[in-house]
C-alpha positions as a Markdown table, in Angstrom:
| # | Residue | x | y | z |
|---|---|---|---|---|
| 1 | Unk | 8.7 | -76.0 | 39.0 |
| 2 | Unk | 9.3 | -73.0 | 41.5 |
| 3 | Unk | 12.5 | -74.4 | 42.8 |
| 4 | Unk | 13.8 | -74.4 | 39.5 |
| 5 | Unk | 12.9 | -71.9 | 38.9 |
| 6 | Unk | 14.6 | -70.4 | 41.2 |
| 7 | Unk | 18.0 | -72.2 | 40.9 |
| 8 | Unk | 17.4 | -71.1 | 37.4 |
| 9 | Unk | 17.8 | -67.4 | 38.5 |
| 10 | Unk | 20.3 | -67.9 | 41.1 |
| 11 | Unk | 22.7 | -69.3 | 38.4 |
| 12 | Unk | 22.1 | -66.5 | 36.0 |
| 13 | Unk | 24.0 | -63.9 | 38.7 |
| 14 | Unk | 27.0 | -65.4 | 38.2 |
| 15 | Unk | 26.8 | -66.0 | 34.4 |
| 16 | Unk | 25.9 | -61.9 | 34.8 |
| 17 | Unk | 28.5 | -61.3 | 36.5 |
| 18 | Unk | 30.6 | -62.9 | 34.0 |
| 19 | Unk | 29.5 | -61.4 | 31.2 |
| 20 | Unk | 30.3 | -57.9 | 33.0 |
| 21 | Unk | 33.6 | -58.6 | 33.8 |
| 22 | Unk | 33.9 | -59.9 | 30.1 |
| 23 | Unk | 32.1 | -57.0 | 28.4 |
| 24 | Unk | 33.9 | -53.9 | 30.8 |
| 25 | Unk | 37.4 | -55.3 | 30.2 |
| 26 | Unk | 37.3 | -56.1 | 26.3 |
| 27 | Unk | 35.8 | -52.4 | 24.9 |
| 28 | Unk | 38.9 | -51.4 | 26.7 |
| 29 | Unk | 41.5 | -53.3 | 24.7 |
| 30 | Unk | 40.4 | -52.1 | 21.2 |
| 31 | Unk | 42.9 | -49.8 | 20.1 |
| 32 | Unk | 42.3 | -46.0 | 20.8 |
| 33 | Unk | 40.8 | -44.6 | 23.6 |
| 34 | Unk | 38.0 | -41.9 | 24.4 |
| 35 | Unk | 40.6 | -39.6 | 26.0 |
| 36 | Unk | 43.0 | -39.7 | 23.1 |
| 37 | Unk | 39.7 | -39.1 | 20.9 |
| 38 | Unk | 38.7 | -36.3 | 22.9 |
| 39 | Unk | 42.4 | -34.7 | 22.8 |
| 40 | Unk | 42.4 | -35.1 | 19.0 |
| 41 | Unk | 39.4 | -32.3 | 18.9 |
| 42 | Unk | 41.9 | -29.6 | 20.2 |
| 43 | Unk | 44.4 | -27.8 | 18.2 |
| 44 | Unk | 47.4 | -28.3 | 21.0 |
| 45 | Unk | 47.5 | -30.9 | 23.9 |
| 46 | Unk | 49.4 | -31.1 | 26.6 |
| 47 | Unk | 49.7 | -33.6 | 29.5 |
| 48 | Unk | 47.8 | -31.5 | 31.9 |
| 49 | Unk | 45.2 | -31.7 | 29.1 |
| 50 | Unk | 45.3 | -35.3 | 29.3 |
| 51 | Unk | 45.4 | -35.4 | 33.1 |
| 52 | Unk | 42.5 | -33.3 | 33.7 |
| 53 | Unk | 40.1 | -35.3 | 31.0 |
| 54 | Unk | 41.4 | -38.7 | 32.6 |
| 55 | Unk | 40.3 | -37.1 | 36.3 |
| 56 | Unk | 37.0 | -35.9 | 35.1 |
| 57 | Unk | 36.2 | -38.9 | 33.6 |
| 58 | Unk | 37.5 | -41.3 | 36.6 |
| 59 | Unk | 40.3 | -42.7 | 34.4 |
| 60 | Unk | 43.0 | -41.9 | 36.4 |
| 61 | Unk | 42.6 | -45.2 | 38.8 |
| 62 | Unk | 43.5 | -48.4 | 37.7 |
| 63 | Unk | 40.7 | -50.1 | 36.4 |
| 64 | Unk | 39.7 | -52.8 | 38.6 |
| 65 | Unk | 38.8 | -49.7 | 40.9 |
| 66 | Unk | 36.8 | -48.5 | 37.9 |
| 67 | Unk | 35.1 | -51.7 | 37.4 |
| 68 | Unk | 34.3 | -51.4 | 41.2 |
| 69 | Unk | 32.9 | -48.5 | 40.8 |
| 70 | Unk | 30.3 | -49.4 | 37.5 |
| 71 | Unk | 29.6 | -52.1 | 39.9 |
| 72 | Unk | 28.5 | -50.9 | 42.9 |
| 73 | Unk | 26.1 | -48.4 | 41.3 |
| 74 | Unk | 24.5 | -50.5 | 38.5 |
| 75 | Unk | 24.0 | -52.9 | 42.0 |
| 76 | Unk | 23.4 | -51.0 | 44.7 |
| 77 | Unk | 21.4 | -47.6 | 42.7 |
| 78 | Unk | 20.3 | -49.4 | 39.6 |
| 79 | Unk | 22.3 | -46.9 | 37.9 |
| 80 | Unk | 23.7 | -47.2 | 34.7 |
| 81 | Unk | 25.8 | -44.6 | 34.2 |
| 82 | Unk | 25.9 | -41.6 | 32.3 |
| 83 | Unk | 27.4 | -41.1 | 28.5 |
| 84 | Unk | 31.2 | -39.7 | 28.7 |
| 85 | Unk | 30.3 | -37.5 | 25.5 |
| 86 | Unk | 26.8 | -35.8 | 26.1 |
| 87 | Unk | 26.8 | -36.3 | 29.5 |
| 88 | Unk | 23.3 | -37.9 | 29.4 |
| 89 | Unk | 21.9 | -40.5 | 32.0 |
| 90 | Unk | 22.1 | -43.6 | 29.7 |
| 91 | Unk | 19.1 | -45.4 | 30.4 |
| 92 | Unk | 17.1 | -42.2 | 29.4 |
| 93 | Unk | 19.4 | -43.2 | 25.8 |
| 94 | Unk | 18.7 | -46.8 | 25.8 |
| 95 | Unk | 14.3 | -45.8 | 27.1 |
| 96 | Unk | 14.4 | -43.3 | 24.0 |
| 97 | Unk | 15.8 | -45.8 | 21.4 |
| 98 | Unk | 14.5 | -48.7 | 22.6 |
| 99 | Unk | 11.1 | -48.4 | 20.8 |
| 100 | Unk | 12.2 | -48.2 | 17.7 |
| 101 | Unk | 14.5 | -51.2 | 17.8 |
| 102 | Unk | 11.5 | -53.3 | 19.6 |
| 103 | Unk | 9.3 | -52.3 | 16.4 |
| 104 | Unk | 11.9 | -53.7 | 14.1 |
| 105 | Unk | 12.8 | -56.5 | 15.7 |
| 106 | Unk | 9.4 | -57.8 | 16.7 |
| 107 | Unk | 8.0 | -56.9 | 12.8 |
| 108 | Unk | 11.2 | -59.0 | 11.8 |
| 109 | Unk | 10.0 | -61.9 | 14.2 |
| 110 | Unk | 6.7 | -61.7 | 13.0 |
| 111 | Unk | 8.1 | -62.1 | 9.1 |
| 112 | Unk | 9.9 | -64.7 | 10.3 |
| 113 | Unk | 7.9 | -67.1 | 11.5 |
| 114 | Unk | 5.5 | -66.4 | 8.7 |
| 115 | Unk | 7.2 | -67.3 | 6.5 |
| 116 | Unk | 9.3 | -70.1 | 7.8 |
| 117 | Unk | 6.9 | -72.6 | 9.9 |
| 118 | Unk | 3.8 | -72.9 | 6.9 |
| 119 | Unk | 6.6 | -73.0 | 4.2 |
| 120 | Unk | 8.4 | -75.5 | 6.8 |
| 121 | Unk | 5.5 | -77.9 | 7.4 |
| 122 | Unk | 4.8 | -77.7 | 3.7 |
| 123 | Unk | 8.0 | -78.9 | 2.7 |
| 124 | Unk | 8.3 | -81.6 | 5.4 |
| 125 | Unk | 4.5 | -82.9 | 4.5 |
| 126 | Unk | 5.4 | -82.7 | 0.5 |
| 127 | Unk | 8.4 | -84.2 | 0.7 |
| 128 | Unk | 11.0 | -84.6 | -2.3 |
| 129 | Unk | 8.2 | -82.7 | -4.2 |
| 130 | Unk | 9.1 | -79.5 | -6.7 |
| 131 | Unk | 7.3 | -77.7 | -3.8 |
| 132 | Unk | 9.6 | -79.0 | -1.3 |
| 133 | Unk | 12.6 | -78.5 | -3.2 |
| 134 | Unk | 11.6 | -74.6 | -4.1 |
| 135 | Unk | 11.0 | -74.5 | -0.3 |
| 136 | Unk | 14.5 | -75.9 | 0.6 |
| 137 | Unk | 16.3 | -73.7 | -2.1 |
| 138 | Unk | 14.6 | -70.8 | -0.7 |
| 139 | Unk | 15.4 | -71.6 | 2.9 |
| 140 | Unk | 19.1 | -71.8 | 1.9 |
| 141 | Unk | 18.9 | -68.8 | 0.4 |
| 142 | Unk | 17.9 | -66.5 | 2.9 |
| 143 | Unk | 20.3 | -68.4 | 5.3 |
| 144 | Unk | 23.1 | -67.5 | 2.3 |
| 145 | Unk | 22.6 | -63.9 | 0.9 |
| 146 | Unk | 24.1 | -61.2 | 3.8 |
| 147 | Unk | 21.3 | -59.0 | 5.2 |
| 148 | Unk | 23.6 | -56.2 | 4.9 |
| 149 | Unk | 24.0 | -56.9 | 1.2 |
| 150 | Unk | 20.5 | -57.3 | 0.4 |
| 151 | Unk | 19.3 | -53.8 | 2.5 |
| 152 | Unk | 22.5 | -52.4 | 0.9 |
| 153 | Unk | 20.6 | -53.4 | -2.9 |
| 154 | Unk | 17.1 | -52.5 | -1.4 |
| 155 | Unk | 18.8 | -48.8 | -1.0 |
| 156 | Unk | 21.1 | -48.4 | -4.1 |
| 157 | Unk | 18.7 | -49.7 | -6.6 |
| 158 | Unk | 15.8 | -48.2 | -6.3 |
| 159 | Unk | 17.3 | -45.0 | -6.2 |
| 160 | Unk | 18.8 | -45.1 | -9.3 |
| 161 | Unk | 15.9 | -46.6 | -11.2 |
| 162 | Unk | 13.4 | -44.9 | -9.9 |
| 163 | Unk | 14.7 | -42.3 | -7.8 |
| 164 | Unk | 13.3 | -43.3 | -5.2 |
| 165 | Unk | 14.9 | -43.4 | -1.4 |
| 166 | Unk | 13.1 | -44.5 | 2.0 |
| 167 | Unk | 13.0 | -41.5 | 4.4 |
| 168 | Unk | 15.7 | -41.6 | 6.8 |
| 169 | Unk | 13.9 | -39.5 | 9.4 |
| 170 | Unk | 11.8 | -41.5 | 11.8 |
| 171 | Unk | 8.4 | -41.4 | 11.3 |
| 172 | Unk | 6.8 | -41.6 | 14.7 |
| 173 | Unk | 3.7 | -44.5 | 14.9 |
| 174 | Unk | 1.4 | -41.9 | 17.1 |
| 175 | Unk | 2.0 | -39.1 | 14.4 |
| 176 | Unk | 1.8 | -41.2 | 11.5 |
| 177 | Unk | 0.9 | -45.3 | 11.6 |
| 178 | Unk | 0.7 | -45.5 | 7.8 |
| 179 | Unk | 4.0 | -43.8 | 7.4 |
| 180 | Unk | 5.8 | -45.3 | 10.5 |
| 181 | Unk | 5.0 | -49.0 | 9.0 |
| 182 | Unk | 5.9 | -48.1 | 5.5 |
| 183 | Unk | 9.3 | -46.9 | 7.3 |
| 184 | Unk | 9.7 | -50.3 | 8.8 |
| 185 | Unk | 8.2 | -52.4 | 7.0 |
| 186 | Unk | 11.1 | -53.1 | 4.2 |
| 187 | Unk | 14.3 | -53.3 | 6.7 |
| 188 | Unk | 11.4 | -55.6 | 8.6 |
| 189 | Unk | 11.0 | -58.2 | 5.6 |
| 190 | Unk | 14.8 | -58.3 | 5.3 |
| 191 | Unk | 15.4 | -58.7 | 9.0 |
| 192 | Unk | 13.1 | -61.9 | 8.5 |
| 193 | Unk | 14.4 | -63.3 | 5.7 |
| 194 | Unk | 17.5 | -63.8 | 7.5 |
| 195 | Unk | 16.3 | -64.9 | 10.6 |
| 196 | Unk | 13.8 | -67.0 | 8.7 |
| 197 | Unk | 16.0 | -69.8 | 6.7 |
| 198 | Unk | 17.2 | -71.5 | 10.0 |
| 199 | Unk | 13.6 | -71.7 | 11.8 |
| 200 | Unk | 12.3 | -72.9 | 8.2 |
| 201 | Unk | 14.7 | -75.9 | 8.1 |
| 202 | Unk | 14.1 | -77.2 | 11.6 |
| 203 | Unk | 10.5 | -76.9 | 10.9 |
| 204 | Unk | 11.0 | -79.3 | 8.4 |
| 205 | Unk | 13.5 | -81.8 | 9.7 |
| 206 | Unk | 11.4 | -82.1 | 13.1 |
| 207 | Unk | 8.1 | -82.5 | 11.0 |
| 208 | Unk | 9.9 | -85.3 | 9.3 |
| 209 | Unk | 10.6 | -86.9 | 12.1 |
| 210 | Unk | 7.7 | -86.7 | 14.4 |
| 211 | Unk | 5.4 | -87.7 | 10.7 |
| 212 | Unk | 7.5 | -90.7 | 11.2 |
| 213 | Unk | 6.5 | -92.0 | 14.2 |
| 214 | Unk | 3.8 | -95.0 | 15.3 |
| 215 | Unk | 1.0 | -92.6 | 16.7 |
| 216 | Unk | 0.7 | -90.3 | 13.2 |
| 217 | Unk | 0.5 | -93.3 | 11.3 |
| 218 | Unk | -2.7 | -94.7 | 13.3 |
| 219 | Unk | -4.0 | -91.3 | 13.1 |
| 220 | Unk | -3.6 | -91.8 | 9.3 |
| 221 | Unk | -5.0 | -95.3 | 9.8 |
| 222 | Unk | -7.9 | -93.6 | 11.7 |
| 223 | Unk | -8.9 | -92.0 | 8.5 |
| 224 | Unk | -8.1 | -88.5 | 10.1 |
| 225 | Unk | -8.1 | -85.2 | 7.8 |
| 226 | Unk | -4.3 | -84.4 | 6.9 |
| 227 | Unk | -5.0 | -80.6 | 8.6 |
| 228 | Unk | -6.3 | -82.5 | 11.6 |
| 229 | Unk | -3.1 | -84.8 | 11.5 |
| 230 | Unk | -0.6 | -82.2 | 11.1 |
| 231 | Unk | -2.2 | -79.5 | 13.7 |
| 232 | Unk | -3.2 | -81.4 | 16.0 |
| 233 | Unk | -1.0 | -84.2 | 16.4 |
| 234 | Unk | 2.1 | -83.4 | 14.5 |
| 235 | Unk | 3.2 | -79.7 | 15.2 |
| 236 | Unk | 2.9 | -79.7 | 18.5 |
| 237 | Unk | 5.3 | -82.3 | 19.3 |
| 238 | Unk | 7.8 | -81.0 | 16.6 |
| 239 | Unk | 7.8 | -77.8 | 18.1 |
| 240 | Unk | 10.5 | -77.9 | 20.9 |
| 241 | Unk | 13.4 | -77.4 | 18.7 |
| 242 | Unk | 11.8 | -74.7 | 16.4 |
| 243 | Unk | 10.9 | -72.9 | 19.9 |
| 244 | Unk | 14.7 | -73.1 | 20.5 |
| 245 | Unk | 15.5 | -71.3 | 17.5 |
| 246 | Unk | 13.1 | -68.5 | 18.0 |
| 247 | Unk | 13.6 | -68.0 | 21.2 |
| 248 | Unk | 17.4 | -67.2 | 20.1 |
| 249 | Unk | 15.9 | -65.0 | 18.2 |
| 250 | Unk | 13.8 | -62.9 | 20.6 |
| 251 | Unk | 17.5 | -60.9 | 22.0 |
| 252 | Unk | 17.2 | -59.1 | 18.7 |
| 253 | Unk | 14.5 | -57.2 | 20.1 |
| 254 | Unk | 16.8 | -55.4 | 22.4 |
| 255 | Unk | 20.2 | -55.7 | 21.0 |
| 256 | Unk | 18.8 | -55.0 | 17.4 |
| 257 | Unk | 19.8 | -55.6 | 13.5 |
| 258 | Unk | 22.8 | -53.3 | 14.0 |
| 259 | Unk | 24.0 | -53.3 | 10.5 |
| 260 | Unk | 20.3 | -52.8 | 9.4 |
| 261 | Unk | 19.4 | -49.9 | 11.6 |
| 262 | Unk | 22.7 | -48.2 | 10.3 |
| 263 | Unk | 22.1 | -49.2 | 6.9 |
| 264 | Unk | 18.1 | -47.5 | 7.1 |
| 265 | Unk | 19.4 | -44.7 | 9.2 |
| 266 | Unk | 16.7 | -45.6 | 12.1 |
| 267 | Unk | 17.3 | -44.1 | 15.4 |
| 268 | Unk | 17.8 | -47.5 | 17.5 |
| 269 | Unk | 20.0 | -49.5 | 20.1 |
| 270 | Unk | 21.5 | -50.7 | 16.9 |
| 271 | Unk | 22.8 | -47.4 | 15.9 |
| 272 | Unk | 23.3 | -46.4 | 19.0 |
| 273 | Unk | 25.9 | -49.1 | 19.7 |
| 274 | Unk | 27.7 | -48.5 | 16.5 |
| 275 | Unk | 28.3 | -44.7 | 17.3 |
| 276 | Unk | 29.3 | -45.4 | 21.0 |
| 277 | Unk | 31.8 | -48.0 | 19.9 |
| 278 | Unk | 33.2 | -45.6 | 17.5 |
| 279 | Unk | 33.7 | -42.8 | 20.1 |
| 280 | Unk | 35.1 | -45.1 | 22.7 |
| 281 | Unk | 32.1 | -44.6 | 24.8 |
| 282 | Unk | 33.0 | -47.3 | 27.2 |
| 283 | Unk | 29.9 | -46.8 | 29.6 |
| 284 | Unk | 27.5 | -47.0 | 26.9 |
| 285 | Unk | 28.5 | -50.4 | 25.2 |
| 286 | Unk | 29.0 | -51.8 | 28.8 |
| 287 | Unk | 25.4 | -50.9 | 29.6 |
| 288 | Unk | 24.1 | -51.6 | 26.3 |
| 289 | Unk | 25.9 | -55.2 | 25.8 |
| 290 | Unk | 25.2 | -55.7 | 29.4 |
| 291 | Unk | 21.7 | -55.4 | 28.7 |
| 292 | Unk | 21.8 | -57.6 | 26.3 |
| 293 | Unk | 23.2 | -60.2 | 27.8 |
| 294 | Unk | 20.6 | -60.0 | 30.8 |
| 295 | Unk | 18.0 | -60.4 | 27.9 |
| 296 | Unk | 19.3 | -63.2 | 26.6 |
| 297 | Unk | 19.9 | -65.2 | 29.6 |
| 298 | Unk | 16.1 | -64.9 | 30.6 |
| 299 | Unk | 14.9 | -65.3 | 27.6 |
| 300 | Unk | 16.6 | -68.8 | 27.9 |
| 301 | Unk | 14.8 | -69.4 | 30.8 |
| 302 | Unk | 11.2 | -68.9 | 29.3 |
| 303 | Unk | 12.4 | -70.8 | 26.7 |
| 304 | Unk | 13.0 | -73.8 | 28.6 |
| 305 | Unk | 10.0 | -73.3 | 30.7 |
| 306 | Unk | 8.4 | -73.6 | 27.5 |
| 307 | Unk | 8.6 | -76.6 | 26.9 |
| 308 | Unk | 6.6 | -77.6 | 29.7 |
| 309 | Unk | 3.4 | -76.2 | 27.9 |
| 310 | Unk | 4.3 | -77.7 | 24.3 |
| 311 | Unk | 5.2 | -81.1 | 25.8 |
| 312 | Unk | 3.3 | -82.0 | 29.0 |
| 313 | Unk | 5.9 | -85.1 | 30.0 |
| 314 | Unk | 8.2 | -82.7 | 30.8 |
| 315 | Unk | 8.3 | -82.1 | 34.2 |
| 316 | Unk | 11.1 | -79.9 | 36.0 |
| 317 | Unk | 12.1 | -80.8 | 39.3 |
């Protein structure tokens, strides 16, 4: 397993390196750029005006050269850069934000699988039942209805009826736990809904499968208790797949709901990315997407090394 482990690693420089060369470029071809935003604050502009900001912000070289640059300090100082607005060192951005998207994001996990796998194993095990279709309506439905729609409802409605609004200042957990999870605790539930409806169907199509096969029905023959049969023997081996899913799911903990963080006004990466994409904050959403992407790629890794512990015949070599 180790030297896969580390081939594993070795091929995620170059995917890295892709994804740089994909993420630096592209912010710079949407339309607009931070100097012309920057000149737009200032009652006259000249071309001097737009010299000088282009100099002090090291846009004056073509930008390969710039690329270079971002390069050769994210590699050689671990530096990410600084904002081009408030002049702040970015990571001390993305280590103050961070929490608050990690709290969503693992809460919305957490919803997740709670509701998906027991209503999953339920359907699969109750079969063409009312239960099972309720289950499978259900599971379409959170896959169907937007997120942003329903958080959109959640504030709107609620408001007008009872005049009631969720506070859009963040409640910090070490101040207040009570108030911080009543914060959360509604963008959380939608968060999971949507993330839910996918997990929930594969939990049921691999139960199906693996309830289908020659071992299960000896251990029915065996006169086995049906929680014994579907712990023990069944969800373990239908597990790979569903592990899959989630583990897609897992990069939302650092990217974070982005429309749901805007939408509930909390303080995230989310938020964050939104507003630097707006001001044309190129080294931002570099280091932010960048990030990202680093996220996802090991993440991908555990998942597959995974499946090693669910599945014991699999052996990487």
């Amino acid at each position: 397993m180790r030297s896969y482990i580390i081939r594993r690693v070795l091929l995620m420089i170059p995917t890295v390196f892709i994804v740089s060369l994909i993420v630096f470029f592209i912010i710079r071809s949407i339309p607009g750029s931070v100097v012309d935003i920057m000149l737009s604050q200032f009652e006259f502009s000249t071309k001097m005006d737009r010299q000088a900001i282009e100099h002090a912000l090291g846009y004056d070289v073509p930008v390969i050269i710039q690329y270079v640059h971002w390069m050769g300090r994210l590699v050689l100082h671990g530096d990410l850069g600084t904002s081009l607005w408030t002049k702040t060192l970015i990571v001390n951005d993305i280590i103050g934000r961070w929490p608050v998207t990690f709290e969503l994001g693992g809460l919305g996990i957490i919803v997740s699988q709670i509701i998906a796998i027991p209503v999953g194993i339920y359907s699969a095990i109750r079969q063409d039942t009312i239960g099972d279709y309720i289950a499978r309506s259900f599971a379409i439905l959170c896959i169907a209805i937007p997120s942003f729609w329903l958080a959109t409802l959640v504030i709107v409605f609620p408001s007008i009826w009872w005049h009631y609004m969720p506070s859009i200042t963040l409640i910090p957990f070490n101040v207040d736990p009570i108030g911080n999870l009543k914060m959360f605790i509604i963008p959380a539930i939608i968060v999971g809904m949507s993330m839910s409806g996918q997990t929930m169907r594969m939990t049921r199509t691999m139960m199906l499968e693996v309830l289908r096969q020659d071992y299960i029905r000896t251990a029915w023959a065996k006169g086995l208790k049906e929680r014994v049969v579907i712990v023990r023997h069944a969800l373990k081996n239908a597990m790979i797949p569903v592990v899959t899913i989630i583990g897609g799911q897992i990069p939302i903990l650092v990217g974070g709901s982005v429309i749901i963080e805007n939408i509930f006004q909390l303080p995230g990466m989310g938020q964050m990315l939104i507003k630097s994409t707006e001001q044309r904050d190129y080294a931002v959403v570099s280091a932010v997407l960048l990030l990202f992407a680093i996220v996802m790629v090991g993440v991908n890794l555990l998942v597959d090394l995974t499946y090693a512990f669910i599945d014991p015949r699999i052996h990487y070599e």
